[in-house]
PDB file of N, CA, C, O and CB in Angstrom:
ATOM      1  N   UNK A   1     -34.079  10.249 -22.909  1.00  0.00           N
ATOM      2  CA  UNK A   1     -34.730  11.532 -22.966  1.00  0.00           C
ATOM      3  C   UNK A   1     -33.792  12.609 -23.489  1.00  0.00           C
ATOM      4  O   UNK A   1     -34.146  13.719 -23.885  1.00  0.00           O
ATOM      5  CB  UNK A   1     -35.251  11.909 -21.605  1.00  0.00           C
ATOM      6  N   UNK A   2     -32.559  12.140 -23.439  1.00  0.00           N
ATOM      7  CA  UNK A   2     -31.702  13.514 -23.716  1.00  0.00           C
ATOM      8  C   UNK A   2     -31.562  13.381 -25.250  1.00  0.00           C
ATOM      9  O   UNK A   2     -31.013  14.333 -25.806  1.00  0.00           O
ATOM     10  CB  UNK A   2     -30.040  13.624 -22.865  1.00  0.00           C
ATOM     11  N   UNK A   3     -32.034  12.189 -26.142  1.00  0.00           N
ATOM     12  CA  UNK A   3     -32.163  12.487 -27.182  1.00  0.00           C
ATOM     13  C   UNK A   3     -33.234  13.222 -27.597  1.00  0.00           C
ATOM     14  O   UNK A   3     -33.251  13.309 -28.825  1.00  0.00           O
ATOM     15  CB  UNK A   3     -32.031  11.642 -27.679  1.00  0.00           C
ATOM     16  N   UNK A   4     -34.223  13.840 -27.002  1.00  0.00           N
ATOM     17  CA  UNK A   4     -35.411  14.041 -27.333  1.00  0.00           C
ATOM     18  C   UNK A   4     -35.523  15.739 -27.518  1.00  0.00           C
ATOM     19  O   UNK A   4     -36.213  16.373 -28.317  1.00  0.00           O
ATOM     20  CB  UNK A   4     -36.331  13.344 -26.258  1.00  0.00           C
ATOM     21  N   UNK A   5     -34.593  16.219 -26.490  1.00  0.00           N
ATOM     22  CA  UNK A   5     -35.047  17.471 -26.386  1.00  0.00           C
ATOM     23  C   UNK A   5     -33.729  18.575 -26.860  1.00  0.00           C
ATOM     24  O   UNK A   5     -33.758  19.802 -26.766  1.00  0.00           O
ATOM     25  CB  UNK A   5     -35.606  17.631 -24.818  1.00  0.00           C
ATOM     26  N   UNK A   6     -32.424  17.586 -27.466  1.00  0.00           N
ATOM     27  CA  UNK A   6     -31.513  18.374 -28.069  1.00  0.00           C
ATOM     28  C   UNK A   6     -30.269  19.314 -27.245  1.00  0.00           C
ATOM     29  O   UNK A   6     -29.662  20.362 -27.466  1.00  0.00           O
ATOM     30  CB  UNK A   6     -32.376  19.186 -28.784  1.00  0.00           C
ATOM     31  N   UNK A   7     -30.304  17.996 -25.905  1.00  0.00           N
ATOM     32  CA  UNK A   7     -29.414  18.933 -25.151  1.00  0.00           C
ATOM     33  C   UNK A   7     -28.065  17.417 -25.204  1.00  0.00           C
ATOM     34  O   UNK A   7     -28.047  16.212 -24.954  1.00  0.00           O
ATOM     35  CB  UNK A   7     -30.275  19.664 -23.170  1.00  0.00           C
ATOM     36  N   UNK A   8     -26.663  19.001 -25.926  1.00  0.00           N
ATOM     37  CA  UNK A   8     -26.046  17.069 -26.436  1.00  0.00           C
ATOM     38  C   UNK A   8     -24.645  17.199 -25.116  1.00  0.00           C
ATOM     39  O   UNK A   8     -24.232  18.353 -25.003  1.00  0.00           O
ATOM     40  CB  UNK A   8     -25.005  16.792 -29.065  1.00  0.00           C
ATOM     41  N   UNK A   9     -24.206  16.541 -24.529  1.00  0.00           N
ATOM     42  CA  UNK A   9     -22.901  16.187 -23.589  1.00  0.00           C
ATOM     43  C   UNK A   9     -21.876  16.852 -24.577  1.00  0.00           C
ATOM     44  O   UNK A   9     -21.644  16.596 -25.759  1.00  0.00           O
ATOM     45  CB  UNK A   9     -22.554  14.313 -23.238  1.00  0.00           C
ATOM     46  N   UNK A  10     -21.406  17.659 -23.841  1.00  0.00           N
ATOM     47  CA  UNK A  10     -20.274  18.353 -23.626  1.00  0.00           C
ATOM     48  C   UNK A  10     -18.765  17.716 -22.814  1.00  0.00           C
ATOM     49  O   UNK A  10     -18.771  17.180 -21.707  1.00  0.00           O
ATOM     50  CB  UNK A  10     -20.856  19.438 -22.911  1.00  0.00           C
ATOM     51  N   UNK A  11     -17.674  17.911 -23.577  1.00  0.00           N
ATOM     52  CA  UNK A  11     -16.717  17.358 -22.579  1.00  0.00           C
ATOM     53  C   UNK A  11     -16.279  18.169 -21.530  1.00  0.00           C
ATOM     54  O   UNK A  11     -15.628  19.170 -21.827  1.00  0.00           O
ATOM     55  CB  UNK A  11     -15.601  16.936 -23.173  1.00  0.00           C
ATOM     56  N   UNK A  12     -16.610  17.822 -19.883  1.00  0.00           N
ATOM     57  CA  UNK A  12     -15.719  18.739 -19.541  1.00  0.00           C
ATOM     58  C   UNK A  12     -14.363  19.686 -19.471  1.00  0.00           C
ATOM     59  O   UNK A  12     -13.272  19.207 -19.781  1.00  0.00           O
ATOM     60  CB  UNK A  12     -15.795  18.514 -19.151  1.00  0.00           C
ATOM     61  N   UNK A  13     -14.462  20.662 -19.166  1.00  0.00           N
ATOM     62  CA  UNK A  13     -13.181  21.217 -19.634  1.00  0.00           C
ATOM     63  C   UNK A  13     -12.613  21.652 -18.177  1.00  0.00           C
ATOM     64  O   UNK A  13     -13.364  21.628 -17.201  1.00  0.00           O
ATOM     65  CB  UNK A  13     -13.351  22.538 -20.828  1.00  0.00           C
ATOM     66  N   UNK A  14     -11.255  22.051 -18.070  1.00  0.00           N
ATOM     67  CA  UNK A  14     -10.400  21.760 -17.105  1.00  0.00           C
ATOM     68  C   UNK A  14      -9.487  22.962 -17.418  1.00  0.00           C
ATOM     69  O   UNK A  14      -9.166  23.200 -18.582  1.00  0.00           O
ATOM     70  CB  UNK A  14      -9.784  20.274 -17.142  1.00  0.00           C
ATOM     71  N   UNK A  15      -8.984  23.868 -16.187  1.00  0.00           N
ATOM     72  CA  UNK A  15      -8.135  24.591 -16.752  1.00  0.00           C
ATOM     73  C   UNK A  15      -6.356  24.275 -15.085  1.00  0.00           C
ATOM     74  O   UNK A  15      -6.116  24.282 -13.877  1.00  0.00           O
ATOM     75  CB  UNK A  15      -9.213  26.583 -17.069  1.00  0.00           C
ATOM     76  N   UNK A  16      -5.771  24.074 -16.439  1.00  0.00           N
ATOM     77  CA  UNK A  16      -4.361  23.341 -16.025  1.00  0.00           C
ATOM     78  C   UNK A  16      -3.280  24.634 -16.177  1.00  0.00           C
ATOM     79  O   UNK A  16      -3.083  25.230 -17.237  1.00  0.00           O
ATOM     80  CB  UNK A  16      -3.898  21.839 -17.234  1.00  0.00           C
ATOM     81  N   UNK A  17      -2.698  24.904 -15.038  1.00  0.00           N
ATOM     82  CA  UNK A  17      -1.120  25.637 -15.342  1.00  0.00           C
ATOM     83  C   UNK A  17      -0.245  25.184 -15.003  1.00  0.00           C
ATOM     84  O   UNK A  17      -0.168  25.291 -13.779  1.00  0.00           O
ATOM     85  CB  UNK A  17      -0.760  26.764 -14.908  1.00  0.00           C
ATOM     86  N   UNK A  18       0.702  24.587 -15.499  1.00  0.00           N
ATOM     87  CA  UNK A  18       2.269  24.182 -14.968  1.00  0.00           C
ATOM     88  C   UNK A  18       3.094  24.678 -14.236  1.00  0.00           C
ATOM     89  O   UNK A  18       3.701  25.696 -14.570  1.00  0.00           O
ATOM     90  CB  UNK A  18       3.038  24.097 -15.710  1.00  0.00           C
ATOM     91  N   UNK A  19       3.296  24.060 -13.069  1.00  0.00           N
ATOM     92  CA  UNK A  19       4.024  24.483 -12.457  1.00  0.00           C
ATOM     93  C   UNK A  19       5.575  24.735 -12.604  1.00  0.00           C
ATOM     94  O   UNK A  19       6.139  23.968 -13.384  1.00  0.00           O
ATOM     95  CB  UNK A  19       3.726  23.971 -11.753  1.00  0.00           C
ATOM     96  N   UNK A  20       6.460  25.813 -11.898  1.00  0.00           N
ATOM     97  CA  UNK A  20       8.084  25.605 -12.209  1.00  0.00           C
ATOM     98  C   UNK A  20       8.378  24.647 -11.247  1.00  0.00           C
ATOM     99  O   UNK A  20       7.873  24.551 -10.129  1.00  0.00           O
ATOM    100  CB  UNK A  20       9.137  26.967 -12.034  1.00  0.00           C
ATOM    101  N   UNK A  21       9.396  23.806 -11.855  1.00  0.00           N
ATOM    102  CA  UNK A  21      10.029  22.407 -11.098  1.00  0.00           C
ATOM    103  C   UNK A  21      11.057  22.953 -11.072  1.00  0.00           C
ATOM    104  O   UNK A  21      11.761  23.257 -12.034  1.00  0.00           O
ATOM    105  CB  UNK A  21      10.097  20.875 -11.721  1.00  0.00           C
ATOM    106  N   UNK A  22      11.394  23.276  -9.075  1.00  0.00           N
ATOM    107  CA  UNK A  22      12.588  23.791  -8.811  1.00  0.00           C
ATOM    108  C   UNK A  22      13.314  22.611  -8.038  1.00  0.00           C
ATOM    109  O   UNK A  22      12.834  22.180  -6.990  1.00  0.00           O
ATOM    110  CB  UNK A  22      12.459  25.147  -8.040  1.00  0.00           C
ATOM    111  N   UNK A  23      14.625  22.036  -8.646  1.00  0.00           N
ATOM    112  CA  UNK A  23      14.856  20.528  -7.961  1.00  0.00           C
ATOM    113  C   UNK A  23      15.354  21.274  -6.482  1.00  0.00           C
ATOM    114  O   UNK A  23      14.961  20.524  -5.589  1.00  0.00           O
ATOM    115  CB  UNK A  23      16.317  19.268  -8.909  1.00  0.00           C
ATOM    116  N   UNK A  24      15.809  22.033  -6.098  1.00  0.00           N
ATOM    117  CA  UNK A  24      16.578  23.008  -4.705  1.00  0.00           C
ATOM    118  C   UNK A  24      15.362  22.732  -3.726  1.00  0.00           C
ATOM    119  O   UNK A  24      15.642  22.225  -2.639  1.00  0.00           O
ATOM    120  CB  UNK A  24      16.892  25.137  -5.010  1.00  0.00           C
ATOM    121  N   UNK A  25      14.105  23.004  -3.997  1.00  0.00           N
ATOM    122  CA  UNK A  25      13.221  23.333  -3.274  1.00  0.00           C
ATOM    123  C   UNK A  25      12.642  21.922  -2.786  1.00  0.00           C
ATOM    124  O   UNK A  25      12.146  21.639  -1.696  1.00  0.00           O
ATOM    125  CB  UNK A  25      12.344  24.276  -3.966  1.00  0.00           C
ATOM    126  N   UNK A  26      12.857  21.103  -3.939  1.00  0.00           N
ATOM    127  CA  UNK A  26      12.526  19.477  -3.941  1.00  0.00           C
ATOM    128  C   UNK A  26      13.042  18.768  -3.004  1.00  0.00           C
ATOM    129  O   UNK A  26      12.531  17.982  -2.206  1.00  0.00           O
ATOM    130  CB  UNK A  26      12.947  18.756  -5.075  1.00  0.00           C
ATOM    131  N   UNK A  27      14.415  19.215  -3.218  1.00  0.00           N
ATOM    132  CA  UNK A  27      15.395  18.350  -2.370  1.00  0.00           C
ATOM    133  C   UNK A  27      15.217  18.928  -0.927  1.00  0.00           C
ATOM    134  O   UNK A  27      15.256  18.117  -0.003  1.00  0.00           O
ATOM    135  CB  UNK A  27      17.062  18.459  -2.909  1.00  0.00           C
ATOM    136  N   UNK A  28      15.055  20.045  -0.689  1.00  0.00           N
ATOM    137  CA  UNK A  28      14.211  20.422   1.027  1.00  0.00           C
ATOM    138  C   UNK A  28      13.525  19.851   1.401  1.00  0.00           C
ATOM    139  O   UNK A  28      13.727  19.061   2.323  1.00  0.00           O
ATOM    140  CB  UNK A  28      13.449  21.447   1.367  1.00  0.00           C
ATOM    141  N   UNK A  29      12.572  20.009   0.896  1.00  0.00           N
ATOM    142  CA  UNK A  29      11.212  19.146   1.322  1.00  0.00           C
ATOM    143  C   UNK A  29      11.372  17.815   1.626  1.00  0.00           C
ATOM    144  O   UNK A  29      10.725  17.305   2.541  1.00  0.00           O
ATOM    145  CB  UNK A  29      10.175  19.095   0.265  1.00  0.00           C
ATOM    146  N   UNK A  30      12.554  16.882   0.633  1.00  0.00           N
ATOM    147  CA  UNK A  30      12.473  15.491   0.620  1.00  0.00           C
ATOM    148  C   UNK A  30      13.119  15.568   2.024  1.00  0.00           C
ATOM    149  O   UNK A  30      12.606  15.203   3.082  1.00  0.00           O
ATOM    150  CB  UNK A  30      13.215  14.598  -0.668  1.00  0.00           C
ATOM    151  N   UNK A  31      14.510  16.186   1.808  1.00  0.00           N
ATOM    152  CA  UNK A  31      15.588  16.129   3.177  1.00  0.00           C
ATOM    153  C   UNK A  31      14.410  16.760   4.881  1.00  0.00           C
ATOM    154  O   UNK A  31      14.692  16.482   6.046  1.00  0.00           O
ATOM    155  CB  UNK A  31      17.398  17.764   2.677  1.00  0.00           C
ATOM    156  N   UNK A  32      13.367  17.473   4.486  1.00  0.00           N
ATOM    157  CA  UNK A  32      13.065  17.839   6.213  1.00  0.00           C
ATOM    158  C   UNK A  32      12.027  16.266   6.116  1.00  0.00           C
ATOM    159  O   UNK A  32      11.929  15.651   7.178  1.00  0.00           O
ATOM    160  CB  UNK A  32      11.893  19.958   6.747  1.00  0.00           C
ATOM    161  N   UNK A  33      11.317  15.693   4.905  1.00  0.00           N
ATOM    162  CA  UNK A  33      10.408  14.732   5.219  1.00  0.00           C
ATOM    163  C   UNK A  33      11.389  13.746   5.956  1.00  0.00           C
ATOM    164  O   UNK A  33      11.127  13.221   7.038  1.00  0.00           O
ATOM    165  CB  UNK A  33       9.594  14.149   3.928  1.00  0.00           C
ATOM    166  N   UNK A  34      12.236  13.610   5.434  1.00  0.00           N
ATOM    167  CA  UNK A  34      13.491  12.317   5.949  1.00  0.00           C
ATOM    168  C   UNK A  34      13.435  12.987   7.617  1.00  0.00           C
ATOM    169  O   UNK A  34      12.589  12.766   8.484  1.00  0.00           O
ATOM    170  CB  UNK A  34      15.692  12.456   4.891  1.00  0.00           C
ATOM    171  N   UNK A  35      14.303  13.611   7.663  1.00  0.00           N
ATOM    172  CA  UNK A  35      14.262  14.325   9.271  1.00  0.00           C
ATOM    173  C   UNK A  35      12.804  14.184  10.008  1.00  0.00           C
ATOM    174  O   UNK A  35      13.049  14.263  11.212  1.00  0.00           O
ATOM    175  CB  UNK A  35      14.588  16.156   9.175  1.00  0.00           C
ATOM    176  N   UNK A  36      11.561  14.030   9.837  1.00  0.00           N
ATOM    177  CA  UNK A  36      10.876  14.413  10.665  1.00  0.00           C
ATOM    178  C   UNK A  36      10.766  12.873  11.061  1.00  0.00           C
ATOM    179  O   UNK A  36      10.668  12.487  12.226  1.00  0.00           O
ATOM    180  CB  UNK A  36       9.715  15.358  10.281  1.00  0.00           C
ATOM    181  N   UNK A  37      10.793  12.092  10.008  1.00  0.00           N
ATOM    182  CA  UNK A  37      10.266  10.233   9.976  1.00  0.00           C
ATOM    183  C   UNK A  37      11.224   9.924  10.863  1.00  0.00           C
ATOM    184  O   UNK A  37      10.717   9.350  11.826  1.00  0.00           O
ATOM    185  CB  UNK A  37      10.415   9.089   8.347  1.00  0.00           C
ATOM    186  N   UNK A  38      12.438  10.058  10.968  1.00  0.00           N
ATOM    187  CA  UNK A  38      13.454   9.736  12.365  1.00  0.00           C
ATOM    188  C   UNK A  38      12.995  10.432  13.380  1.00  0.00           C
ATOM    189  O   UNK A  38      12.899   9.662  14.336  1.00  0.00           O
ATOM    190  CB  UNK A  38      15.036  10.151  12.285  1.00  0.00           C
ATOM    191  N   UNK A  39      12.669  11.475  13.658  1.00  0.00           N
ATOM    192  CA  UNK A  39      12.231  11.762  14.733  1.00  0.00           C
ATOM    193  C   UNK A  39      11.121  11.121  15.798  1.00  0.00           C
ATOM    194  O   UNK A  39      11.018  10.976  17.016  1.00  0.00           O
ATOM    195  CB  UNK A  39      12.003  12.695  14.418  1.00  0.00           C
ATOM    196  N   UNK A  40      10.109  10.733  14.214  1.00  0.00           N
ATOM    197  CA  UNK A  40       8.616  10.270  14.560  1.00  0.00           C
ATOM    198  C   UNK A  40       9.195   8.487  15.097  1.00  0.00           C
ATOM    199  O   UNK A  40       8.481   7.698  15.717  1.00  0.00           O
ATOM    200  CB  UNK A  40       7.239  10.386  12.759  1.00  0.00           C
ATOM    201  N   UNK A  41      10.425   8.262  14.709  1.00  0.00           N
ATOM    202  CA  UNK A  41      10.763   7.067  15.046  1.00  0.00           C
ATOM    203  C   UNK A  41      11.345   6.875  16.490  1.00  0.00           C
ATOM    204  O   UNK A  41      11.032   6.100  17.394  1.00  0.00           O
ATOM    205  CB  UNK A  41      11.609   6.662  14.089  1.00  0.00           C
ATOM    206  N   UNK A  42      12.328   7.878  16.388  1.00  0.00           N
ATOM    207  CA  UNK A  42      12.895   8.214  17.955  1.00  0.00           C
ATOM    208  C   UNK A  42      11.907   7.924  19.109  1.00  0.00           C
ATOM    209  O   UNK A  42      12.165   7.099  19.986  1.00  0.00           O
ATOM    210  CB  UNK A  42      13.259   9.846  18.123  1.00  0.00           C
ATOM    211  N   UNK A  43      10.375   8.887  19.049  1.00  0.00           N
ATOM    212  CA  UNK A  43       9.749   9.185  19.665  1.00  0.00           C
ATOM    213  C   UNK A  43       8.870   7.364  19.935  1.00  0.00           C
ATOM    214  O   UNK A  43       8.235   7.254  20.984  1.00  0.00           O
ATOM    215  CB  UNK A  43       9.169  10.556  19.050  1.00  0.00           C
ATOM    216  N   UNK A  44       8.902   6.398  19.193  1.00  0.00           N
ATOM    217  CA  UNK A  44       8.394   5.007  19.412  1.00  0.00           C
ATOM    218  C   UNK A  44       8.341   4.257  20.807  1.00  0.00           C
ATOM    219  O   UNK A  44       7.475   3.432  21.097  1.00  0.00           O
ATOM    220  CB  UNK A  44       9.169   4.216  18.602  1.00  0.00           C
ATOM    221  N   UNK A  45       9.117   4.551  21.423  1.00  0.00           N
ATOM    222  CA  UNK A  45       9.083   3.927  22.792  1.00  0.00           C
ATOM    223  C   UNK A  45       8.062   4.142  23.195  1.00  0.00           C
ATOM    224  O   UNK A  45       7.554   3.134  23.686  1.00  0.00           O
ATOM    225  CB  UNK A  45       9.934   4.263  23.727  1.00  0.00           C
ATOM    226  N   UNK A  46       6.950   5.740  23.279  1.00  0.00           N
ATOM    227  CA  UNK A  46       6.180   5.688  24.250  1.00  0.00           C
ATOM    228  C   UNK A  46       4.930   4.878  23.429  1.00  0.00           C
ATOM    229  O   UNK A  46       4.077   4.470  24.217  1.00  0.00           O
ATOM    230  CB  UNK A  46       5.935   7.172  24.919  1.00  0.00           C
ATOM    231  N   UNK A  47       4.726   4.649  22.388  1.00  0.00           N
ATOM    232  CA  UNK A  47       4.043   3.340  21.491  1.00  0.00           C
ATOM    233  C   UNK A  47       4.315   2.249  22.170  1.00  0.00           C
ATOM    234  O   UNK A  47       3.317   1.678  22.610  1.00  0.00           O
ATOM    235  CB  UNK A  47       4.596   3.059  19.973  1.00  0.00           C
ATOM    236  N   UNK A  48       5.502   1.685  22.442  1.00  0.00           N
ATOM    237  CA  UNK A  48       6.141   0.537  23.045  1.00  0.00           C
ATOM    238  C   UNK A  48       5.396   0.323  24.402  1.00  0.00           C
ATOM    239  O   UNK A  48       4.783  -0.702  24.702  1.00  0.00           O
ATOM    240  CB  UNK A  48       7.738   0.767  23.233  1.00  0.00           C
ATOM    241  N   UNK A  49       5.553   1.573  25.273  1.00  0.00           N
ATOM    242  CA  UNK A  49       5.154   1.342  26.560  1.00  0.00           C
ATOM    243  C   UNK A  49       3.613   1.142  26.650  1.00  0.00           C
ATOM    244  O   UNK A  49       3.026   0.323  27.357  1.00  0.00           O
ATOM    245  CB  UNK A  49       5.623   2.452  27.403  1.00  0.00           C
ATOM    246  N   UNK A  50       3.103   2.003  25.841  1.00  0.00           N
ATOM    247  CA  UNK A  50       1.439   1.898  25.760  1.00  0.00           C
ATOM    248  C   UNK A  50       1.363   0.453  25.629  1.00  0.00           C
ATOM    249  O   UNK A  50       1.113  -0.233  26.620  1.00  0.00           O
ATOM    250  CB  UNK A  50       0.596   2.743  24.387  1.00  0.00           C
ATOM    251  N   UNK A  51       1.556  -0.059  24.497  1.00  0.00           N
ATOM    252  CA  UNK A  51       2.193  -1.766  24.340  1.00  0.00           C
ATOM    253  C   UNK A  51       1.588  -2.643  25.156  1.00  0.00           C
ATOM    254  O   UNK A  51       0.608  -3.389  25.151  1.00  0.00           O
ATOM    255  CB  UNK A  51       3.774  -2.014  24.739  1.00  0.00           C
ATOM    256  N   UNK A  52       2.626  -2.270  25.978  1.00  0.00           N
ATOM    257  CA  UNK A  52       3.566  -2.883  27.414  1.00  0.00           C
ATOM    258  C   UNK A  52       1.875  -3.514  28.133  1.00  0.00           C
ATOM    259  O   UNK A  52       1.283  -4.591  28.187  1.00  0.00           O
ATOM    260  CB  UNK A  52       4.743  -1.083  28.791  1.00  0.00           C
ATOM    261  N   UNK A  53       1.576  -1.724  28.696  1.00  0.00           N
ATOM    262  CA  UNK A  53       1.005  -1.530  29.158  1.00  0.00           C
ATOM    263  C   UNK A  53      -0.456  -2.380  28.999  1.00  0.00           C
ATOM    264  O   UNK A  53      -1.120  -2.989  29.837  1.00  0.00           O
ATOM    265  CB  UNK A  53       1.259  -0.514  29.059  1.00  0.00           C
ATOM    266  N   UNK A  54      -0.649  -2.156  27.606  1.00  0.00           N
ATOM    267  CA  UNK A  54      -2.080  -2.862  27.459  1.00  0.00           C
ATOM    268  C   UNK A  54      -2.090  -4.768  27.683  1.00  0.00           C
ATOM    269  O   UNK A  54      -3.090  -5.449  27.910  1.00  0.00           O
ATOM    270  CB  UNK A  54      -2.632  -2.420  25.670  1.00  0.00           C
ATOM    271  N   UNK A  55      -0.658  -5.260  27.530  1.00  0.00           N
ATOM    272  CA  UNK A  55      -0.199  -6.254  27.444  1.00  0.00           C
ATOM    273  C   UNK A  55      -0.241  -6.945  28.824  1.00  0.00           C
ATOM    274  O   UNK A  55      -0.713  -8.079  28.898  1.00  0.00           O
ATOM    275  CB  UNK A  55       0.917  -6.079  26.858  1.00  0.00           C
ATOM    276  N   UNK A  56       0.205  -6.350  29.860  1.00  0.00           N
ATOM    277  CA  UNK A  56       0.055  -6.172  31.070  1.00  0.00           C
ATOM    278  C   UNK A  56      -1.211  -6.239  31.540  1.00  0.00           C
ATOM    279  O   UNK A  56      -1.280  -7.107  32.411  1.00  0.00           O
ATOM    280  CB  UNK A  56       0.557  -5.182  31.365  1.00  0.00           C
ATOM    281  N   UNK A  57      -2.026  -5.812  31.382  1.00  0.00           N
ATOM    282  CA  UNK A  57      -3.650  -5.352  32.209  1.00  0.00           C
ATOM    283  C   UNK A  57      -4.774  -6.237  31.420  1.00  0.00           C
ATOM    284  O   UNK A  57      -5.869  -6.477  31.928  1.00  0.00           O
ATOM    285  CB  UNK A  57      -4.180  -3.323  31.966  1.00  0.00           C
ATOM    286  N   UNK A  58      -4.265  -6.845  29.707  1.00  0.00           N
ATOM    287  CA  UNK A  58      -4.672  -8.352  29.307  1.00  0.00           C
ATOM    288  C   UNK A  58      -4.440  -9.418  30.183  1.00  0.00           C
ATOM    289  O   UNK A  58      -5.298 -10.196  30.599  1.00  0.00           O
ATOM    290  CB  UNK A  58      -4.011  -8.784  28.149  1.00  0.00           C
ATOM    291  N   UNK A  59      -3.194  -9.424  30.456  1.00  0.00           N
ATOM    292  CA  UNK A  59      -2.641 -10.868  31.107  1.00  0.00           C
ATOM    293  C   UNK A  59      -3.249 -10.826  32.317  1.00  0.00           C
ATOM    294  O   UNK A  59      -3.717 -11.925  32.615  1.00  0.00           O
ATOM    295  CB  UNK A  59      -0.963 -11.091  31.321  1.00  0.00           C
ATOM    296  N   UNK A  60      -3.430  -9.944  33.164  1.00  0.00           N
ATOM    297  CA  UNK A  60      -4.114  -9.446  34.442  1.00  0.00           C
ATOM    298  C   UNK A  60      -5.537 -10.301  34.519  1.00  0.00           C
ATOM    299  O   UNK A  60      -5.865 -11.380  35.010  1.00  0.00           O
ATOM    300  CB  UNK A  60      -4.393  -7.672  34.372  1.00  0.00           C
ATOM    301  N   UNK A  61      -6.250  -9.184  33.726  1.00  0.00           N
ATOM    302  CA  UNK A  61      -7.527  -9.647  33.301  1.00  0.00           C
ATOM    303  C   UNK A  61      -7.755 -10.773  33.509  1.00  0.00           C
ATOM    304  O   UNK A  61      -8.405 -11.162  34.479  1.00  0.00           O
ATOM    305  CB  UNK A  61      -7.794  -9.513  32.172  1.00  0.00           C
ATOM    306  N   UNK A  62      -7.050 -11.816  32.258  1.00  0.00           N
ATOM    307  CA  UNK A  62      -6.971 -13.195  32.165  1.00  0.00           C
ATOM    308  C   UNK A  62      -6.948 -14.021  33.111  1.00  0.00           C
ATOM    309  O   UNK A  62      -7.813 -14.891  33.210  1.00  0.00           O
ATOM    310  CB  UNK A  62      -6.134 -13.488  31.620  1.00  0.00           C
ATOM    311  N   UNK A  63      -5.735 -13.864  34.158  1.00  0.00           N
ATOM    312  CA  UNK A  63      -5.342 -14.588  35.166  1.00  0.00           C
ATOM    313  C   UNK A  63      -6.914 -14.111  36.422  1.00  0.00           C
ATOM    314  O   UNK A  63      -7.812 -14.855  36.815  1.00  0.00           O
ATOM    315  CB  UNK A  63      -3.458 -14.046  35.613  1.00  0.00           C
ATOM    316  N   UNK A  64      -6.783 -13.298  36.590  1.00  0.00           N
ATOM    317  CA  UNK A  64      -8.290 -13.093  37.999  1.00  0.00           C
ATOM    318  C   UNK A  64      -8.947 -13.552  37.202  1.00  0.00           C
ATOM    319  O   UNK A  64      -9.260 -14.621  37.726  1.00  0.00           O
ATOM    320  CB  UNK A  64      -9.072 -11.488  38.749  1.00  0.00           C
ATOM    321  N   UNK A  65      -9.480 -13.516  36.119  1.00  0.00           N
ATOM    322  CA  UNK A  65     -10.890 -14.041  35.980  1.00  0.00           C
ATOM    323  C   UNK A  65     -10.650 -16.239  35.725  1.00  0.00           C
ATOM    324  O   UNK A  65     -11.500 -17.127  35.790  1.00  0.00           O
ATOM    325  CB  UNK A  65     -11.721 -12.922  34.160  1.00  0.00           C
ATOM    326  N   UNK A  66      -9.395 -16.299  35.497  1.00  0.00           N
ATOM    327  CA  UNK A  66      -8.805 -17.666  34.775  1.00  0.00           C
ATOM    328  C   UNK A  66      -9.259 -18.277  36.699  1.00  0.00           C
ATOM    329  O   UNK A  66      -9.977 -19.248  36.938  1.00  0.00           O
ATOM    330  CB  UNK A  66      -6.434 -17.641  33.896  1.00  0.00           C
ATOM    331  N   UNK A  67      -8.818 -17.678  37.414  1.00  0.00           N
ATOM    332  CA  UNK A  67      -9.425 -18.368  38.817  1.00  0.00           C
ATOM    333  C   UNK A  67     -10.842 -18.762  39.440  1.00  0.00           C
ATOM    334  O   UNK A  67     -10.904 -19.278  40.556  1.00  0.00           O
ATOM    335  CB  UNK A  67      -9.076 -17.608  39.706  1.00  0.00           C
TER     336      UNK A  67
END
């Protein structure tokens, strides 16, 4: 139909500005991302214990009902 009535596709158009690439500002960002991922690692134990925990109250489960 869109041949019919003379309406023809257009390419969209896009409007782009470049940004300034400041490597100073780069290297912050990379160095606090590094810092926060050790932290978020530090903080793993209480993951561990949840773990633990769910690991614990499976085996539980298992055993009372295994009787």
């Amino acid at each position: 139909m869109g041949l019919l009535f003379g309406r023809k596709v257009r390419p969209r158009k896009f409007d782009y500005t470049p940004r300034y690439y400041d490597p100073r500002k780069d290297d912050s960002l990379k160095r606090r991302m590094r810092i926060q991922s050790r932290v978020r690692r530090r903080r793993s134990p209480i993951a561990l214990f949840y773990l633990l925990a769910l690991l614990l109250t499976a085996f539980y489960i298992y055993n009372a009902l295994g009787r």
